[in-house]
N, C-alpha and C positions, 0 to 999 in steps of 0.2 A: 450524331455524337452528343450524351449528354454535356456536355461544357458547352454547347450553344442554347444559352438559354432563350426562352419564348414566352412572351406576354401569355398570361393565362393558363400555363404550361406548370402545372404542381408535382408532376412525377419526380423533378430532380427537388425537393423540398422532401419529397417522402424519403427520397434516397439517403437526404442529408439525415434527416432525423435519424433513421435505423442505422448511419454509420457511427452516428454521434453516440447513438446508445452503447452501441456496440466498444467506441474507445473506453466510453467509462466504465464498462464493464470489465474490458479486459484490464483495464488499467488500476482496478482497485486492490492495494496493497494486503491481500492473501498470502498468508504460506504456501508456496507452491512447492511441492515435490513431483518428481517422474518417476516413478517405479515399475515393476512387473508384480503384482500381487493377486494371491487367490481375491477371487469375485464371491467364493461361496466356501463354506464349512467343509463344504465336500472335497473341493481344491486343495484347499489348507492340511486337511487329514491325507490327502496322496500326495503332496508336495514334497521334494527334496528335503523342504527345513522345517517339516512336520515336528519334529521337538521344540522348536521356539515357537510354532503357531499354538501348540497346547498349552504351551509353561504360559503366554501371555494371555492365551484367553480361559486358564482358569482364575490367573492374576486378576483378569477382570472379572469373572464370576464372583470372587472374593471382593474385592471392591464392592460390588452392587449388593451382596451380602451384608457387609461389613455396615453401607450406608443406610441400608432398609429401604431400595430404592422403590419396592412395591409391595403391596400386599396383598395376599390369596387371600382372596373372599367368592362367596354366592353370587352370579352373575346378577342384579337385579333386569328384572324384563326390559325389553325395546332397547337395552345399553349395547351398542356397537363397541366390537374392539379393534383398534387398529395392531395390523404386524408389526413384527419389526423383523431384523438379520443382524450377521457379523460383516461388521467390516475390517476389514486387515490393511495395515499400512507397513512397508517398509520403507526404511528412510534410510539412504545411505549413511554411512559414517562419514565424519568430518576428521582428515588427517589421519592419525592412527589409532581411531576411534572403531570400533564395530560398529558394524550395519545394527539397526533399532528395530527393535518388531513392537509394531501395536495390535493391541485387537478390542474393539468395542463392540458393544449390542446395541442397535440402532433403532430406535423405531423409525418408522416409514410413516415420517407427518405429513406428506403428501395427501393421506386420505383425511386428513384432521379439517374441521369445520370451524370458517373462523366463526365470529361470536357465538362459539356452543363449546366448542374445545380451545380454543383460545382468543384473546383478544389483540394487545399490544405484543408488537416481534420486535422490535428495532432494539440495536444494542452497538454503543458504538465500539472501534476495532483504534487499534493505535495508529500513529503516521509517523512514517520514516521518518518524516522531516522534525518531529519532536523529539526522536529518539537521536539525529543528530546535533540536536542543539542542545540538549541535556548533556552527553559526551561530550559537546566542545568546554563549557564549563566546569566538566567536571577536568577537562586537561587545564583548561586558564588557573582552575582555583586547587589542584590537585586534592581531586574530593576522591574520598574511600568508595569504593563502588564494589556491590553485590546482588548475585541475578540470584533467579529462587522458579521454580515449577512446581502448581498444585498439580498432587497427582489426582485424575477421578473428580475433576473440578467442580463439572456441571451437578455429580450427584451430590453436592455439596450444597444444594439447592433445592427449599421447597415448589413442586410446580403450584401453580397459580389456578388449577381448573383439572376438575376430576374427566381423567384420561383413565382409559382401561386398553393393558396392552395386551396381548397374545405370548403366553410365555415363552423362555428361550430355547431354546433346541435343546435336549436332555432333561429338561426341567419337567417333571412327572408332578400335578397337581388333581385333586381329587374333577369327579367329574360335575361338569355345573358350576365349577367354579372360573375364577378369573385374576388376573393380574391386576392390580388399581395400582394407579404409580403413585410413591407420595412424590417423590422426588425429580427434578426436572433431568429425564433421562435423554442421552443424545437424539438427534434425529428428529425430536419433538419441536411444532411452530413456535412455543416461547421458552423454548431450554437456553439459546444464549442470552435472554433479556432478563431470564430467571437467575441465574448465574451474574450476570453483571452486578442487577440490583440487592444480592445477598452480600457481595463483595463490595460492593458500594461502601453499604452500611456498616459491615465490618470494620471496614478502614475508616467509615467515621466515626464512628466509636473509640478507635488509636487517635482521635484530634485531626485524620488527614479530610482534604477538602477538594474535591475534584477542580478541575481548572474551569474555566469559563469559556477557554479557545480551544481547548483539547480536552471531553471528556476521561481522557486514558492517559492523563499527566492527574499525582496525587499530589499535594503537597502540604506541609506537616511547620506551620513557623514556630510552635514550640520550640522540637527538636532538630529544624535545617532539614530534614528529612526529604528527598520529594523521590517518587516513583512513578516510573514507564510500566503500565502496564499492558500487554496487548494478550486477550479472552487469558491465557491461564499458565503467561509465561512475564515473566517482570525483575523489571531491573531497580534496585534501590541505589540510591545519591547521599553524600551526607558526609561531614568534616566531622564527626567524630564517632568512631569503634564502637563504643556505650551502647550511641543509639539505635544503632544498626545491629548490634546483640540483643539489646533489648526488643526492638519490631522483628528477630526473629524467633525470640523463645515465645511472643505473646500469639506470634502469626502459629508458628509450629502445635502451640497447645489448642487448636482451633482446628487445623487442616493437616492433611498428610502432604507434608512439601519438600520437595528435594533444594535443597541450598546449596549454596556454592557462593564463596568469597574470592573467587577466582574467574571472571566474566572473560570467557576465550570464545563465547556464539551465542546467537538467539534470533530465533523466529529463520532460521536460515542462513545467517550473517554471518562471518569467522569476524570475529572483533580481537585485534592484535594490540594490546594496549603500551606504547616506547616510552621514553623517556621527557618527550615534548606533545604527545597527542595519543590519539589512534590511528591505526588504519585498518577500512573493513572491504572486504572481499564475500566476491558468492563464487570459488571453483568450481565447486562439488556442481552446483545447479546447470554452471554454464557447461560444464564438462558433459553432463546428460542430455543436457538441450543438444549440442553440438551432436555428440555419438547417436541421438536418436533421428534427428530432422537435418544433419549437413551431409551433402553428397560427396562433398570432397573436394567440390572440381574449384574455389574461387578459395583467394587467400587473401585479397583485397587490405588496403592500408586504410580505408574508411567504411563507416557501415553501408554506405548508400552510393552506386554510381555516380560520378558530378553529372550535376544537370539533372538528375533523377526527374522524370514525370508521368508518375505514374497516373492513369485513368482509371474511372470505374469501368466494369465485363459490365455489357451491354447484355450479350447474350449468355443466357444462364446455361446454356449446352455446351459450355466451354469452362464452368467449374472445374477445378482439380484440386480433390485431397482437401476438401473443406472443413474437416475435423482434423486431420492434423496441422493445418494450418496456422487454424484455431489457436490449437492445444500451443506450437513452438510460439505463437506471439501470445499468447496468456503466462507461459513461463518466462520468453525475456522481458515482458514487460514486467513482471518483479523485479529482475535484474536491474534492468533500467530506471526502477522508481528506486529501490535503496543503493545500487551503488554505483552505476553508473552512468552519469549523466551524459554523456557521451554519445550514447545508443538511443537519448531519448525522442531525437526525431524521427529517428528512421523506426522504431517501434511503433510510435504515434499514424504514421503513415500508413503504415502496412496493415495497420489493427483497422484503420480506416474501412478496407477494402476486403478484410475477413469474410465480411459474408457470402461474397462474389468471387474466391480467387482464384487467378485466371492464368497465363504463361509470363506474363510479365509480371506478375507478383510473385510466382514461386520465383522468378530468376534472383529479383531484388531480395529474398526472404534467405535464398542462398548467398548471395552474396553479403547480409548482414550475420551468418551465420558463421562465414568462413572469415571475418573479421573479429569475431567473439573467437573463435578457434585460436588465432593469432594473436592474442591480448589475453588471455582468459588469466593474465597472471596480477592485472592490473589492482591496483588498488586504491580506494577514497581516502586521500590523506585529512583528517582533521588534528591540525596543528594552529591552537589558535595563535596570532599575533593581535597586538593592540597599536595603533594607529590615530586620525583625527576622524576617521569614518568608521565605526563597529558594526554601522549596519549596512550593507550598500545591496542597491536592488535595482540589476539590469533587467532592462524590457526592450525586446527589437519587434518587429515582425517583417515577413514578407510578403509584400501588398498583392493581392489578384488570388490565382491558382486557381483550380479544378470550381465551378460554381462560383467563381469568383471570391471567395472565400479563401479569407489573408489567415496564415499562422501567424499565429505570434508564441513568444517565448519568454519566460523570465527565470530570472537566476539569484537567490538571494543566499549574500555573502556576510556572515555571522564572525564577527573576529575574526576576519582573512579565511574561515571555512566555508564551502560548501553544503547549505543545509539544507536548503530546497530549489528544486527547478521543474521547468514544466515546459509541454511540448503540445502546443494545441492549435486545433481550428477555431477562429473566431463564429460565433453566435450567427452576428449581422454582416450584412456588405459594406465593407469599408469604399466611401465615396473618390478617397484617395490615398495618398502615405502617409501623409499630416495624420488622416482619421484612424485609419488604422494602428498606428502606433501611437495615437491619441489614446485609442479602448484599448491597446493591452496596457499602457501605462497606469491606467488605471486598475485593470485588472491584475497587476503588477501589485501597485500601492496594497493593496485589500492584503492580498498574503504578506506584504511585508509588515503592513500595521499588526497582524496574528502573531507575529516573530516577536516585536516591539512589546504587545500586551506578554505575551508568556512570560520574558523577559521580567517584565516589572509583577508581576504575579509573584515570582520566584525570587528574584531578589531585594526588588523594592527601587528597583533605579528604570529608568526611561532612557532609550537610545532614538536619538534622532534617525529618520530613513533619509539616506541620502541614494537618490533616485538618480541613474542614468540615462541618457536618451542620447541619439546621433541623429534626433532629426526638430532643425532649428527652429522652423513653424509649429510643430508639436509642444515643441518646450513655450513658444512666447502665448499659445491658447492655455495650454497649462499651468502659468503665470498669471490669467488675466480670468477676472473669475466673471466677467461680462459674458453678454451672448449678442452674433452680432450674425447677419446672414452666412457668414460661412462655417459657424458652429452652433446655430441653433434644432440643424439635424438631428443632433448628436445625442443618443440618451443620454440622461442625466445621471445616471448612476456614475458615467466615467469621468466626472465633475468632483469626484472624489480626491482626485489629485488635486484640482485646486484650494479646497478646502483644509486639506494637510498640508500645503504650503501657507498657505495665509493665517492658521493657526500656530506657525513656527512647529509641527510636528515631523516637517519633509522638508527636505532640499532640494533642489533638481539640476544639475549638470548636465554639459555638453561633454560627449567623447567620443571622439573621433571612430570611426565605422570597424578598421583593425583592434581597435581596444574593446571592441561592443561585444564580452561575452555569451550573451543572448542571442548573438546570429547564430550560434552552431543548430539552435531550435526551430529553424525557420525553414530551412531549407538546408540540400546534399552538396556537401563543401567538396571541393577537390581532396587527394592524399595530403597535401603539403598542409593546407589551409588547414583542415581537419584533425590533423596531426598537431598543430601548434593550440589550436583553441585546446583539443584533450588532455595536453599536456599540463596548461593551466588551470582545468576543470577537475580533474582531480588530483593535484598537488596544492 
């Protein structure tokens, strides 16, 4: 059995690593949709909804028109050109919205060479956990709020490095000749870094200044202004009308952008804005997850049987359905990263063991399915209240498991809301409980201090972190910023907590194991037990 480890014995280190990869993969905050869509031009022209696959992909041929995305010219000699294709999406509708049809031309930068066809690719993408802290302020200070979409973003974007594409399906060009892109077209290795950095500038040009914790948070102290924006969908913040009429006619004379003064969803989200907050929801997604990948058969009051423990398949001749597997924990773990913290261990677990899944993964993968099935109605309440603590930041973990390898879990509470939490395996082998809830404390501290800076970015004020813990030799190392044989183990980076106490930046309390919102991350709580933490977790 792997979970007996052996001197010298590196296979369960290799195991860790590619499961590790694999959480963070699946766990990176992507728009996820589930659809049934044509694969090919071909599909799309014999399709049932053949008139909306035309109307949208000549809408795109006109875009790419419109933008002068390339130009026919003379092949010059030795120049390769890379394909491209249509790719077609549809997106269900949200409430009594119609189904959305997209259709782009894609190149296929697979075959792109780096240092010859491009260089830098990184671009960064938004995080939930900014876009619920921005919404909670904007309920605290009842700020005017307006979401906005470039249409045809990326061709809004010169590319960086002469690319020559293969034209599109119907596109008749003399012979000898070729497509040169000026513009950073989809598909392409640096179209979303091309695209960010045009947009950058843009908006520094309007006085806005990217954040320093969040690339994809803007913010504007002239005008109160600040903006979410995630690749080519964005929300604007702001206490007065004016200015937010004004960054729409300067935005609109620049880009073709759909606006809307009425923020009812984005990136997925139904965002319901009451009287004292919001609350956001994802139906539509859980609704597809559920009809595509639940069997039916478990209706369960919690995502995870109690006691859950699951192991890694040893034997890979006992794989099942390892692409759909995949596919249902890459779409709840969206769900789980924006709205429901609830699901986020038992996602975290299962994503674990993706690579290898075996009969007791699909059972638990069911059973976290037909608990989504049974909840699907659920909602993140952000309603902020004010208090003597604005910032509070629980950290549990539980000590051991599978490799010996302790979860740990944190939950940080922004004015009484819910703005980020997290559901992970620790790095290193915690020595005992002390250490292990030693490193997530820290690990803890590091996201909370991100909260704390954004915070003073945006408003110009500093919130103290007040830090919880349930375990009392944790808290007096934490406190004590010496090293002594039974913490000189310990990397140093988790020494971080002591340093935000002793500069008056952190607090640290004790609270009792019942009150410690960060167990629901550690481990598979009973019906009852589980039921009471969610009830807290999202209200």
């Amino acid at each position: 059995m792997l979970n007996n480890l052996r001197l010298g014995d590196f296979k369960h280190e290799e195991l860790i690593d590619t499961q590790n990869r694999l959480v963070e993969k699946l766990s990176h905050p992507t728009h996820v949709t589930i659809s049934l869509t044509p694969k090919t031009y071909r599909q799309a022209v014999n399709s049932t909804d053949k008139a909306e696959w035309m109307n949208v992909n000549e809408n795109e041929l006109s875009n790419m028109k419109k933008a002068h995305v390339f130009k026919v010219l003379p092949i010059p000699d030795g120049v390769k050109q890379i394909g491209g294709g249509w790719v077609f999406v549809k997106k269900p509708g949200i409430d009594t919205e119609p189904d959305c049809f997209k259709a782009r031309y894609v190149a296929r930068g697979n075959s792109q060479l780096s240092g010859l066809d491009f260089h830098e690719t990184f671009a960064p993408t938004a995080t939930f956990a900014s876009l619920q802290i921005l919404l909670t302020l904007a309920a605290k200070s009842d700020l005017i709020i307006a979401n906005f979409d470039f249409t045809a973003a990326y061709l809004n974007a010169y590319i960086d490095k002469e690319v020559w594409i293969r034209p599109p399906y119907g596109l008749e060009i003399p012979p000898g000749s070729g497509c040169r892109l000026r513009k950073a077209l989809y598909g392409t290795q640096q179209a979303g870094r091309c695209w960010w950095s045009h947009l950058k500038n843009s908006l520094a040009s309007r006085d806005f200044k990217s954040s320093n914790y969040d690339s994809s948070v803007y913010i504007n102290n002239k005008t109160g202004l600040t903006i979410w924006l995630h690749v080519d969908d964005g929300i604007v913040f702001g206490r007065k009308q004016s200015n937010i009429d004004t960054l729409q006619c300067t935005l609109c004379d620049e880009f073709d952008i759909k606006w809307s003064n009425a923020l009812k969803h984005i990136v997925g989200i139904n965002i319901d804005r009451t009287k004292t907050g919001f609350k956001l929801s994802q139906p539509s997604l859980i609704q597809t997850i559920v009809n595509k990948y639940w069997d039916g058969r478990h209706t369960p009051h919690a995502p995870l049987p109690p006691k859950c423990n699951m192991v890694s398949l040893t034997d890979k001749d006992k794989i099942i359905r390892q692409a759909d597997f995949i596919a249902a924990i890459r779409a709840s773990s969206y769900v789980a990263t924006g709205t429901r913290p609830d699901i986020a261990f038992a996602v975290n677990l299962l994503a674990r063991h993706s690579k290898y899944p075996g009969k007791e993964h699909w059972y638990c993968l069911q059973y976290l399915l037909g608990y989504l099935s049974g909840t699907i109605s659920r909602q993140l309440s952000l309603t902020p209240s004010i208090d003597t603590a604005n910032l509070k930041i629980y950290s549990d973990t539980s000590w051991g498991g599978e490799f010996s390898r302790s979860t740990h879990g944190y939950l940080v509470q922004f004015f009484g809301c819910k703005v980020s939490w997290c559901s992970k395996r620790l790095v290193t082998v915690a020595s005992s409980s002390w250490h292990a809830k030693f490193m997530a404390l820290g690990i803890a501290a590091r996201h909370g201090q991100s909260v704390q800076h954004l915070f003073q970015e945006i408003t110009g004020d500093m919130l103290v972190l007040n830090l919880k813990c349930d375990n009392a030799s944790c808290m007096r190392i934490a406190s004590d910023c010496t090293s002594n044989n039974r913490t000189q183990h310990s990397d140093r980076e988790f020494f971080i907590t002591n340093q935000l106490l002793h500069s008056g930046l952190a607090t640290l309390a004790w609270i009792c194991s019942e009150e410690m919102l960060a167990d629901v991350f550690t481990k598979a709580l009973g019906p009852q037990v589980h039921s009471a933490f969610a009830k807290q977790l999202l209200h």
